[in-house]
Jmol script that loads the backbone (N, CA, C; Angstrom):
load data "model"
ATOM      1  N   UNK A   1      13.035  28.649  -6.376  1.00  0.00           N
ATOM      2  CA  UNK A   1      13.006  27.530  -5.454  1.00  0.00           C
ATOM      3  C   UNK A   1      14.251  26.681  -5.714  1.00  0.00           C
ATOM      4  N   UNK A   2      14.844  26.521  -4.646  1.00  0.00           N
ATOM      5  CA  UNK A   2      16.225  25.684  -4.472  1.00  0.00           C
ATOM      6  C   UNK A   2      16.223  24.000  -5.254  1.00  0.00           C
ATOM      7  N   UNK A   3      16.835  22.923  -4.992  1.00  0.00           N
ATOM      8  CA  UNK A   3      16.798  21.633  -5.444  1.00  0.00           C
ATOM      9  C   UNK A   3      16.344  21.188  -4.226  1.00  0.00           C
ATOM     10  N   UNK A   4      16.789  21.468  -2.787  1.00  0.00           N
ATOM     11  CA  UNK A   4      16.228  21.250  -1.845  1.00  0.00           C
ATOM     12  C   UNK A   4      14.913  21.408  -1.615  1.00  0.00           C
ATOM     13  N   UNK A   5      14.144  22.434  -1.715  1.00  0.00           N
ATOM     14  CA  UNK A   5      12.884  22.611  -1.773  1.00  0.00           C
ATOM     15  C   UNK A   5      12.208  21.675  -3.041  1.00  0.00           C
ATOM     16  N   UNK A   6      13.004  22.060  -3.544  1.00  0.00           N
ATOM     17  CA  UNK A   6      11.721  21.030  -4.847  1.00  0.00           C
ATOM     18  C   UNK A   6      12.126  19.469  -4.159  1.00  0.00           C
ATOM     19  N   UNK A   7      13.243  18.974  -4.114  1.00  0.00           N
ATOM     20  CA  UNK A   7      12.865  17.769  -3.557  1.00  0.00           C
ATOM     21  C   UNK A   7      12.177  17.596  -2.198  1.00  0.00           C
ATOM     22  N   UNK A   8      12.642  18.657  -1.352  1.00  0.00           N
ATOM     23  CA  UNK A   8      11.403  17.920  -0.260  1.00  0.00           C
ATOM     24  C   UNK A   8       9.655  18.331  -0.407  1.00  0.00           C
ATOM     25  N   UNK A   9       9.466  19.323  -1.469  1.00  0.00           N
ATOM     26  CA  UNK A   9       8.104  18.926  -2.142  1.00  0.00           C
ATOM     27  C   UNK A   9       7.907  17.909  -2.237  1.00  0.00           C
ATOM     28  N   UNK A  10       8.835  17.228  -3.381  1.00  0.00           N
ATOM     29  CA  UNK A  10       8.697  16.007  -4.067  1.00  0.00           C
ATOM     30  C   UNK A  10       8.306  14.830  -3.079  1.00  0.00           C
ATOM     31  N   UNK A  11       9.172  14.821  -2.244  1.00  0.00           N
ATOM     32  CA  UNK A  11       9.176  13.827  -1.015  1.00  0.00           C
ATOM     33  C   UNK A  11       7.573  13.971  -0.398  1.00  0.00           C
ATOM     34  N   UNK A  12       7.373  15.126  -0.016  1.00  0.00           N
ATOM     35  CA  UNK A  12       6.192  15.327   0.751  1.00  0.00           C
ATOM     36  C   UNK A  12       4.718  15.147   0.022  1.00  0.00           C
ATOM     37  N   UNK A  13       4.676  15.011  -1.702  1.00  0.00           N
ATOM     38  CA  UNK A  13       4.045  14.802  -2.236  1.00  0.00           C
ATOM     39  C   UNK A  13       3.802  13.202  -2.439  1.00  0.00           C
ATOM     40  N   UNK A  14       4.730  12.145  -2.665  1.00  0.00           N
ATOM     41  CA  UNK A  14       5.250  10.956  -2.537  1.00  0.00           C
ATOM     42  C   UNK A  14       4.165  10.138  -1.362  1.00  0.00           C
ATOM     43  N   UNK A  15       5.119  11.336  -0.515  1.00  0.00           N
ATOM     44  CA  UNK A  15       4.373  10.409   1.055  1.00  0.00           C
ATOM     45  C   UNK A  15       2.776  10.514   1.010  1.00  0.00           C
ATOM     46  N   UNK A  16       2.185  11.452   0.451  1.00  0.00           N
ATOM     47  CA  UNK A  16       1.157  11.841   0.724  1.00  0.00           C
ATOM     48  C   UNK A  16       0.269  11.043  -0.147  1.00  0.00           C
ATOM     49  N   UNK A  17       0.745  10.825  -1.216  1.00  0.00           N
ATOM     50  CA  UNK A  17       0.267   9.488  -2.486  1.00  0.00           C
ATOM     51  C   UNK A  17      -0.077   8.403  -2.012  1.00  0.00           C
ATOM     52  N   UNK A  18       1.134   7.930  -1.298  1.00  0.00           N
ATOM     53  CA  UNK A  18       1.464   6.466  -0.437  1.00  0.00           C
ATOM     54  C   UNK A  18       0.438   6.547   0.335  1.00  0.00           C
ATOM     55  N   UNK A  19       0.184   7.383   1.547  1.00  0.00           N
ATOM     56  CA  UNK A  19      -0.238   7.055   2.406  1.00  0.00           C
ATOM     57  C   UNK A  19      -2.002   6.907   1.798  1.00  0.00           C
ATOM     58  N   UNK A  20      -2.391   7.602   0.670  1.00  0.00           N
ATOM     59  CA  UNK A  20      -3.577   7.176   0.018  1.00  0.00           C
ATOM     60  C   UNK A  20      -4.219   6.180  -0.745  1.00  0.00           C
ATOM     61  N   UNK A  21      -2.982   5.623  -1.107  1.00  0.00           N
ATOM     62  CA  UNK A  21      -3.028   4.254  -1.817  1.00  0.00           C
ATOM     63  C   UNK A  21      -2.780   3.502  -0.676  1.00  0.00           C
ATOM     64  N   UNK A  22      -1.975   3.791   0.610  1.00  0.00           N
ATOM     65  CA  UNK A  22      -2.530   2.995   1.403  1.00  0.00           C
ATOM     66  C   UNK A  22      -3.330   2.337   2.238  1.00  0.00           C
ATOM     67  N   UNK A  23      -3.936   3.023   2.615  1.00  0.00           N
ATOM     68  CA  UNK A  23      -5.362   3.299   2.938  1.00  0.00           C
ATOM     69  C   UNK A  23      -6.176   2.687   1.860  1.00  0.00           C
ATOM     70  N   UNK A  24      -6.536   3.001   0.565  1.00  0.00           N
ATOM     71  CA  UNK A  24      -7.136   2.608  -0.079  1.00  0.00           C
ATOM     72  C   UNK A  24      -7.238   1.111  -0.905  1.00  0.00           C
ATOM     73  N   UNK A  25      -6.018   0.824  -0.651  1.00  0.00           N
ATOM     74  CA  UNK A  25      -5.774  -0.673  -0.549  1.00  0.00           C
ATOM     75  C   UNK A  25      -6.474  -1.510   0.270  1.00  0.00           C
ATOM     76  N   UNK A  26      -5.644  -0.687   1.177  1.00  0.00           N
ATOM     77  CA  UNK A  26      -6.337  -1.628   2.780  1.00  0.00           C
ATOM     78  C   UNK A  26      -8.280  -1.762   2.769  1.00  0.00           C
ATOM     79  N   UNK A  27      -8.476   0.060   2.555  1.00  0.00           N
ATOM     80  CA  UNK A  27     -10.294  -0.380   2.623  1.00  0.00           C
ATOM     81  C   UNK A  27     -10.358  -1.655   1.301  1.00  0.00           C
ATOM     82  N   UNK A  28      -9.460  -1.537   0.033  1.00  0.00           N
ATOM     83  CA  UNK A  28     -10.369  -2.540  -0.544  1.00  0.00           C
ATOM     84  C   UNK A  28      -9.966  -4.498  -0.343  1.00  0.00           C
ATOM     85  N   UNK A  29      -8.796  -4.642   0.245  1.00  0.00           N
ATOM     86  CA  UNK A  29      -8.593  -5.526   1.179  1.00  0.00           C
ATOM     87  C   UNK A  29      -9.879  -6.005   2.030  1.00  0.00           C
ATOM     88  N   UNK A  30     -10.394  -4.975   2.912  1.00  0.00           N
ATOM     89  CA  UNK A  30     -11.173  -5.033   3.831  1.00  0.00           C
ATOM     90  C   UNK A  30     -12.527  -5.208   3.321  1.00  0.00           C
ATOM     91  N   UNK A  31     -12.694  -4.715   2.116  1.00  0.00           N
ATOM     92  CA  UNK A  31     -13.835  -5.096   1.508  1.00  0.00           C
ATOM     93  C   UNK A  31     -14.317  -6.683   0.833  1.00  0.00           C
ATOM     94  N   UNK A  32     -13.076  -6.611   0.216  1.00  0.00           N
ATOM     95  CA  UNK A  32     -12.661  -8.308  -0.300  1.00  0.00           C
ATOM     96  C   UNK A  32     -13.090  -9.414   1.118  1.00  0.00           C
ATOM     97  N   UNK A  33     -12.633  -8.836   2.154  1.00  0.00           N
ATOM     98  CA  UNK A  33     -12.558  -9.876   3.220  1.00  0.00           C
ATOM     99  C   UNK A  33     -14.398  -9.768   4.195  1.00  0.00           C
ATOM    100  N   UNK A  34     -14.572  -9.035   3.738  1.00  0.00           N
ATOM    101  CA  UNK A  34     -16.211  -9.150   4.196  1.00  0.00           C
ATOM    102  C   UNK A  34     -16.913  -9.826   2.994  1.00  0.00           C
ATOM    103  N   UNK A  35     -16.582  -9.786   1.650  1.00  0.00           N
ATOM    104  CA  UNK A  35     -17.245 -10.656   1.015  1.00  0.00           C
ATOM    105  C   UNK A  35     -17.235 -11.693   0.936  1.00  0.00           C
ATOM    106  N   UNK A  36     -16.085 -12.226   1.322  1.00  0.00           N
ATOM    107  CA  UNK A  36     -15.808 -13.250   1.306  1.00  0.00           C
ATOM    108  C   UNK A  36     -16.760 -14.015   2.289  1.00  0.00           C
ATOM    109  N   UNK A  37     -16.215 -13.404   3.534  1.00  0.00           N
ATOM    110  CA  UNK A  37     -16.853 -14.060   4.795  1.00  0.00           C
ATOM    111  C   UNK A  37     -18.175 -13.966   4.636  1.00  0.00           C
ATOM    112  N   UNK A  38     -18.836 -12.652   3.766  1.00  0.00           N
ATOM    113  CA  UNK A  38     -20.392 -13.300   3.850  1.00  0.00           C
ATOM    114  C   UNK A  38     -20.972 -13.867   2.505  1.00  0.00           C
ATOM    115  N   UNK A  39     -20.282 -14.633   1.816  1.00  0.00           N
ATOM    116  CA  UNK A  39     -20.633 -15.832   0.623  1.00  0.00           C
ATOM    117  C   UNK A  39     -20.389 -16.797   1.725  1.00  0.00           C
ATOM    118  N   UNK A  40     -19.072 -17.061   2.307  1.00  0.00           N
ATOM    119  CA  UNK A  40     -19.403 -18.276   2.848  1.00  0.00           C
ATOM    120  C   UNK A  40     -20.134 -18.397   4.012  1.00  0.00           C
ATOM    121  N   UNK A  41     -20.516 -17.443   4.654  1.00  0.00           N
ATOM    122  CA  UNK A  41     -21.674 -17.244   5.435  1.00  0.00           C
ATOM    123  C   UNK A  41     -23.033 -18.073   4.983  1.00  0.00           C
ATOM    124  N   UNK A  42     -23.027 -17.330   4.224  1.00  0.00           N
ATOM    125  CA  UNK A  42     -24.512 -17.370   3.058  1.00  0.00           C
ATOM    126  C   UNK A  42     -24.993 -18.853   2.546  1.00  0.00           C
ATOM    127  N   UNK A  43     -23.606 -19.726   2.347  1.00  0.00           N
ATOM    128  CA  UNK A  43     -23.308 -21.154   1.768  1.00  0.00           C
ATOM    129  C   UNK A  43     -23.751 -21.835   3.095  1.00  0.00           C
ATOM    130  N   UNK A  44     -23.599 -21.206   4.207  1.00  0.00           N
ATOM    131  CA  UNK A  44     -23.732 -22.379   5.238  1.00  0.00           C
ATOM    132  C   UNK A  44     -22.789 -22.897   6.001  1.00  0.00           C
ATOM    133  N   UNK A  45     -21.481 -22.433   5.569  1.00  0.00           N
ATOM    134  CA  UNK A  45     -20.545 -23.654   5.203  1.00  0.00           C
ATOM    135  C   UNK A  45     -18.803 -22.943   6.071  1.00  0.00           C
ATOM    136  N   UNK A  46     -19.815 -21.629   7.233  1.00  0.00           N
ATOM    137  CA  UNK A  46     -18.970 -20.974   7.838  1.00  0.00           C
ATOM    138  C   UNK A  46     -18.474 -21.746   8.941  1.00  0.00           C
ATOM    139  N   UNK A  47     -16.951 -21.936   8.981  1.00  0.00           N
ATOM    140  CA  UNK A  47     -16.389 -22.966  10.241  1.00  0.00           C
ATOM    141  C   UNK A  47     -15.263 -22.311  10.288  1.00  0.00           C
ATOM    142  N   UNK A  48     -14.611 -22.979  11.583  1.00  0.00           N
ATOM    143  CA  UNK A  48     -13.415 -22.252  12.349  1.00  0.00           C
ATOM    144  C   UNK A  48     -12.041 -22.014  11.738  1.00  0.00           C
ATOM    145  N   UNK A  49     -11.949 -23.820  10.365  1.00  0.00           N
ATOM    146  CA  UNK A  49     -11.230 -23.269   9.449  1.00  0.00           C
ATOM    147  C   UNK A  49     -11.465 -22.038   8.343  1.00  0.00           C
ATOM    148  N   UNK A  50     -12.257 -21.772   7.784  1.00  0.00           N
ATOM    149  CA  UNK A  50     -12.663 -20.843   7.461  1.00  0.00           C
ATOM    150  C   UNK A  50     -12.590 -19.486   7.530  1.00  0.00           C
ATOM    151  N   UNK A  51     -12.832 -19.252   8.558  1.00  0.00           N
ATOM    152  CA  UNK A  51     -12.556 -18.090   9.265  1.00  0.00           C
ATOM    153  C   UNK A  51     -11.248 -18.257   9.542  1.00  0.00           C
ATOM    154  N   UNK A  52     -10.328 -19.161  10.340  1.00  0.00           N
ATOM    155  CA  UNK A  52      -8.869 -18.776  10.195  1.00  0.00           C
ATOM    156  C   UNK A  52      -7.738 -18.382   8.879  1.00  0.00           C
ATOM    157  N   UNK A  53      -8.714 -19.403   7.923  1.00  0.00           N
ATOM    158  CA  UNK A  53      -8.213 -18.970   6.747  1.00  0.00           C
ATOM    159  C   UNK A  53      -8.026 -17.500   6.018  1.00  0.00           C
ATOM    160  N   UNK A  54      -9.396 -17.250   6.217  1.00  0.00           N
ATOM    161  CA  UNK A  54      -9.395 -15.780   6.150  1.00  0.00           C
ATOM    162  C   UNK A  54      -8.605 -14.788   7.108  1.00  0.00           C
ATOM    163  N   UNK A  55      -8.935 -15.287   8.043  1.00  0.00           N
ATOM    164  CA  UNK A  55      -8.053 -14.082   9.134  1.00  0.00           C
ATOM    165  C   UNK A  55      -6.502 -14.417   8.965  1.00  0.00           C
ATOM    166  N   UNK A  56      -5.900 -15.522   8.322  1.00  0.00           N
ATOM    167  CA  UNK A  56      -4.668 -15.493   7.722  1.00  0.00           C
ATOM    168  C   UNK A  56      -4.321 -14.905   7.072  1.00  0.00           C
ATOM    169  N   UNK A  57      -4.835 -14.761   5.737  1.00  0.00           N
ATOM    170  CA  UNK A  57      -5.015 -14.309   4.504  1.00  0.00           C
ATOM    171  C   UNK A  57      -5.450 -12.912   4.823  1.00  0.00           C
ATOM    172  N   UNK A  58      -5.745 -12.616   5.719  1.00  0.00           N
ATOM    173  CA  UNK A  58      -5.851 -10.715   5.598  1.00  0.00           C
ATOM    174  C   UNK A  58      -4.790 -10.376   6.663  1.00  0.00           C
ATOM    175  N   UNK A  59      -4.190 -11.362   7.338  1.00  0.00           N
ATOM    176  CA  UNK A  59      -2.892 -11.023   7.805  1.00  0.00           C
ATOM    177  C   UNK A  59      -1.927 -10.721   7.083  1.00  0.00           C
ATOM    178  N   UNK A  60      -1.821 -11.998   6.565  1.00  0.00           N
ATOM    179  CA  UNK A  60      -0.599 -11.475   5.473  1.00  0.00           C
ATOM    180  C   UNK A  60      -0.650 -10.609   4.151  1.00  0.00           C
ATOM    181  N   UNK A  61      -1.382 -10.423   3.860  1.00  0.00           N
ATOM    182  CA  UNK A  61      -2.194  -8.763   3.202  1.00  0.00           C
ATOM    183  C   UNK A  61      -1.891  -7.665   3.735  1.00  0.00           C
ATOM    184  N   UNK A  62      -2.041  -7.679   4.838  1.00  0.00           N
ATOM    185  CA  UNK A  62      -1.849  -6.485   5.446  1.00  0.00           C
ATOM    186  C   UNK A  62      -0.098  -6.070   5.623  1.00  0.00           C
ATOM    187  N   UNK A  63       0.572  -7.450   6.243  1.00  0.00           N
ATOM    188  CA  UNK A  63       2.405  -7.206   6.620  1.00  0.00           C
ATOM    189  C   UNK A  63       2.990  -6.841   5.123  1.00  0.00           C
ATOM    190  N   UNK A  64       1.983  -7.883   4.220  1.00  0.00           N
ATOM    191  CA  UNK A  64       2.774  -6.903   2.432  1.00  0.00           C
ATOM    192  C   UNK A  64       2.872  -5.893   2.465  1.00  0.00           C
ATOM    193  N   UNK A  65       1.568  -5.554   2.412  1.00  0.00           N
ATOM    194  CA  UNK A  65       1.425  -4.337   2.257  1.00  0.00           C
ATOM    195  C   UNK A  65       1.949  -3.317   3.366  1.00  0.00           C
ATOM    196  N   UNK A  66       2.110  -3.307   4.404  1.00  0.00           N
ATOM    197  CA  UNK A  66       2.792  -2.271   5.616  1.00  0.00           C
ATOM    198  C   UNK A  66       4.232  -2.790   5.354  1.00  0.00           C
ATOM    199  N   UNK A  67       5.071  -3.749   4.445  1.00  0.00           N
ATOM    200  CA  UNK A  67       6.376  -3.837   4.080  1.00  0.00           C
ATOM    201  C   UNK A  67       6.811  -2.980   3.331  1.00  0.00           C
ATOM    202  N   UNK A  68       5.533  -3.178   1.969  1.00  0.00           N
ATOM    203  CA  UNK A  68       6.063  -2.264   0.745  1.00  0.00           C
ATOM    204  C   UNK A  68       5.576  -0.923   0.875  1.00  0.00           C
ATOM    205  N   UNK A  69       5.054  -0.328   1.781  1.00  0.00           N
ATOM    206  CA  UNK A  69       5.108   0.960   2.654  1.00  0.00           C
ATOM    207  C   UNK A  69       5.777   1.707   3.504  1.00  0.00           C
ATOM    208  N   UNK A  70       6.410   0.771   4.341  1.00  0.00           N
ATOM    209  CA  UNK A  70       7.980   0.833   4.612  1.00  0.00           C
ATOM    210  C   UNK A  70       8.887   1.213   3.589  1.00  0.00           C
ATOM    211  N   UNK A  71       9.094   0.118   2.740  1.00  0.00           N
ATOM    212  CA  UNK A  71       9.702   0.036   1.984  1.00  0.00           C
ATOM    213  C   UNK A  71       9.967   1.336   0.911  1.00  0.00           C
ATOM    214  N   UNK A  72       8.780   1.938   0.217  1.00  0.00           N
ATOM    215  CA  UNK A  72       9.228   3.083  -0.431  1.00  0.00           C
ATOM    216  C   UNK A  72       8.755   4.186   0.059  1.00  0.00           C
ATOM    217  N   UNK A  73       8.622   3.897   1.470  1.00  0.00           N
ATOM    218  CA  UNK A  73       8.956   5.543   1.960  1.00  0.00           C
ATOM    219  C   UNK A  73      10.277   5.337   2.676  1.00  0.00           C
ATOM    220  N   UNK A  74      10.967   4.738   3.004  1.00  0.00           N
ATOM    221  CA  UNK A  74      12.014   4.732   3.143  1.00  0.00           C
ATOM    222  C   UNK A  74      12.958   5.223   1.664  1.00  0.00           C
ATOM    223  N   UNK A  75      12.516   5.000   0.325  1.00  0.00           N
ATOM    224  CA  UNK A  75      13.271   5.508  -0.597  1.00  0.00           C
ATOM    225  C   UNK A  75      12.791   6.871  -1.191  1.00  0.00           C
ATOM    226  N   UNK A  76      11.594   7.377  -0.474  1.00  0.00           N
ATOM    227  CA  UNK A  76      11.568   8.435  -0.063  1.00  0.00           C
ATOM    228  C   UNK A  76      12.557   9.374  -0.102  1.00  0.00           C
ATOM    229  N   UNK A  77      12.487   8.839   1.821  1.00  0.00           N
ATOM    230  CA  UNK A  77      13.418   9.880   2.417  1.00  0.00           C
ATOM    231  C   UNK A  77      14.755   9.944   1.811  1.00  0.00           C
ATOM    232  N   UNK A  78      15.296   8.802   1.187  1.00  0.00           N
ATOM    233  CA  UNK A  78      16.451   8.738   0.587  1.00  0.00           C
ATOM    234  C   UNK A  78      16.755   9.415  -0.435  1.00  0.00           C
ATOM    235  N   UNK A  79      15.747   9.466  -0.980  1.00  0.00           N
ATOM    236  CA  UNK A  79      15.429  10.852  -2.303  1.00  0.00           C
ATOM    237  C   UNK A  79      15.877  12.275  -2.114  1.00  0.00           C
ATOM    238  N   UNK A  80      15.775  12.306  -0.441  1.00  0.00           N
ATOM    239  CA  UNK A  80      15.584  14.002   0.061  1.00  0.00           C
ATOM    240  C   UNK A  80      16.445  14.763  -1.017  1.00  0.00           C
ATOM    241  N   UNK A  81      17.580  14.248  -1.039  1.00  0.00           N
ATOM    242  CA  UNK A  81      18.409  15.746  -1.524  1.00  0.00           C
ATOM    243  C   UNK A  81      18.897  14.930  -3.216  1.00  0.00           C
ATOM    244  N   UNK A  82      17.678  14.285  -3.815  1.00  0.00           N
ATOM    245  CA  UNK A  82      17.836  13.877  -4.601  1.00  0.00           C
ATOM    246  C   UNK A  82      17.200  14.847  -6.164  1.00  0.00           C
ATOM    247  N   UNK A  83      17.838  14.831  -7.449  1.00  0.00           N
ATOM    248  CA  UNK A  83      16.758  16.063  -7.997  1.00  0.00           C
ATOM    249  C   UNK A  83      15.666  15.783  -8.230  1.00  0.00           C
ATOM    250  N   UNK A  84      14.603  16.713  -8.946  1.00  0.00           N
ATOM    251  CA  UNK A  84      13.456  16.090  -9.003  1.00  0.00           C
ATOM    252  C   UNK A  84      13.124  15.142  -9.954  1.00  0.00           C
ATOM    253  N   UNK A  85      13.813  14.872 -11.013  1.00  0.00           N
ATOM    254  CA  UNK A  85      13.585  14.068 -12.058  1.00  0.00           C
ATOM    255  C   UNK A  85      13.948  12.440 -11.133  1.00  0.00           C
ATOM    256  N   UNK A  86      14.392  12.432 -10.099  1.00  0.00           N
ATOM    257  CA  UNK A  86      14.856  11.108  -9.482  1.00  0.00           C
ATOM    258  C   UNK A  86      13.838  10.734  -8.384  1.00  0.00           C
ATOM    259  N   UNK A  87      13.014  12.101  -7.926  1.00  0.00           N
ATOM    260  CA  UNK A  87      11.856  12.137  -7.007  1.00  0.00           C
ATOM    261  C   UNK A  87      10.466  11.644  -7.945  1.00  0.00           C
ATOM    262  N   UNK A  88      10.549  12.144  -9.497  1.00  0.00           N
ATOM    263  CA  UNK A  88       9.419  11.659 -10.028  1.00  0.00           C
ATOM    264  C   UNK A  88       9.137   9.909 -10.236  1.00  0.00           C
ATOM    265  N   UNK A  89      10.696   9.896 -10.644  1.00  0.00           N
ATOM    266  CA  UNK A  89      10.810   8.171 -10.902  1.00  0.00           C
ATOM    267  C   UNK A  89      10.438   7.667 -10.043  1.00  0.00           C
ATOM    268  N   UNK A  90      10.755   7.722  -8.477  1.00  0.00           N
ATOM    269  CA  UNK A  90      10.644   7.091  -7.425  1.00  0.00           C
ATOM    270  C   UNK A  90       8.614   7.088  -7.329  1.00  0.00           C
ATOM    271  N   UNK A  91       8.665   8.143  -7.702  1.00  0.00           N
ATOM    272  CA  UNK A  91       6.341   8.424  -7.581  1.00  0.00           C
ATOM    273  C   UNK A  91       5.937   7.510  -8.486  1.00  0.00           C
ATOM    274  N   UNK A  92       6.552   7.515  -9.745  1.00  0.00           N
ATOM    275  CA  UNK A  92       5.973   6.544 -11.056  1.00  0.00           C
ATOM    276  C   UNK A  92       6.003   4.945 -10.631  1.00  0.00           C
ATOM    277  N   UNK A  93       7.504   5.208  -9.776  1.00  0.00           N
ATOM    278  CA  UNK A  93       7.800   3.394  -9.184  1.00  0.00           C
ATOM    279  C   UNK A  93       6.702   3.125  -8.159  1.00  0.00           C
ATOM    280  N   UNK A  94       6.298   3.874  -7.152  1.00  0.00           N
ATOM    281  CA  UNK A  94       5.441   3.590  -6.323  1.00  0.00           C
ATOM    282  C   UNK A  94       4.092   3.247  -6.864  1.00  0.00           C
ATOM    283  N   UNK A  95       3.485   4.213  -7.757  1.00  0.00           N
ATOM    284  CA  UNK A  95       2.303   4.501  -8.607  1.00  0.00           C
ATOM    285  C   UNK A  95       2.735   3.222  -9.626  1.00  0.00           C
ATOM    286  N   UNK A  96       2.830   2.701 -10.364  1.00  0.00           N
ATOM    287  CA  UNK A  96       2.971   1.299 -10.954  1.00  0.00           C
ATOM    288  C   UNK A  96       3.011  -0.366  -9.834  1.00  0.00           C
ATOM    289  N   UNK A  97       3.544   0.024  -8.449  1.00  0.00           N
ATOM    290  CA  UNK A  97       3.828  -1.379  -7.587  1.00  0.00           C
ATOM    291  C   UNK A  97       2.538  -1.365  -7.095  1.00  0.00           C
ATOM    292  N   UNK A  98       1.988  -0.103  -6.518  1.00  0.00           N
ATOM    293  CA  UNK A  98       0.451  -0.121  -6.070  1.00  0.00           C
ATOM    294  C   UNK A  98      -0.451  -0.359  -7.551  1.00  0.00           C
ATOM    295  N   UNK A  99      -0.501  -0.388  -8.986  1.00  0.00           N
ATOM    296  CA  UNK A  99      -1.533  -0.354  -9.160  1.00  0.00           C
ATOM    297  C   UNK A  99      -0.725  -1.608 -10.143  1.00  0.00           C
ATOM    298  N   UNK A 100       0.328  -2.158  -9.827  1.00  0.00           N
ATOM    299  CA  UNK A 100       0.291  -3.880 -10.421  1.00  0.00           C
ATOM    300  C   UNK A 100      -0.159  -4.945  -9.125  1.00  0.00           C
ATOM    301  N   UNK A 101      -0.495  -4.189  -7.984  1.00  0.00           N
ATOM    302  CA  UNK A 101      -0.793  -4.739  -6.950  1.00  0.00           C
ATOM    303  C   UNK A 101       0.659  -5.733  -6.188  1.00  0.00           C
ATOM    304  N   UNK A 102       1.071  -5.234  -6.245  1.00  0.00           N
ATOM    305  CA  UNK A 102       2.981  -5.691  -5.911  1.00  0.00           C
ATOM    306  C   UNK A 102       3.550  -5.297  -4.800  1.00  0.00           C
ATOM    307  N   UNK A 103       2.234  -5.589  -3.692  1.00  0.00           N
ATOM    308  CA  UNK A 103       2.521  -4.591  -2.431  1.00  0.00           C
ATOM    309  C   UNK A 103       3.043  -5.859  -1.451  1.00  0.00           C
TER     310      UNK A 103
END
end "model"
wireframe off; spacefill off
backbone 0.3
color backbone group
């Protein structure tokens, strides 16, 4: 197998990471934001600020996170014809920003 092939493995393995941690972010985002809303449900104490607050706050949750998804799959693709020891770094960098939560 060429350097080409192993890096666009590499790449295609990358993306495929990302797109699971992205997702899986997001469901637990989405989970966070139903609890929320039903404690303060529960309190009584549900009002329009409230709810905008929240629907702010999972806005901008979400543009982080679809930035820093952008963001290193774009260094990805930049990887393509990169070797694989430069394709792993780039997985370890992704795999450390998703799980310091640095999205």
């Amino acid at each position: 197998m060429n350097n080409k092939n192993v890096s666009t493995l590499g790449i295609a393995d990358g993306i495929d990471y990302l797109k699971n941690e992205f997702i899986a972010r997001l469901d637990e985002q989405t989970e966070e934001a139903i609890n929320t809303y039903t404690q303060i449900q529960s309190q009584g104490t549900l009002s329009s600020a409230n709810i905008d607050s929240i629907t702010g706050e999972i806005k901008a949750k979400v543009t982080n996170l679809q930035n820093s998804f952008d963001d290193l799959a774009n260094k990805l693709k930049q990887g393509m014809f990169q070797s694989q020891e430069e394709i792993e770094s780039h997985r370890r960098e992704i795999e450390n920003q998703l799980s310091n939560g640095t999205y």
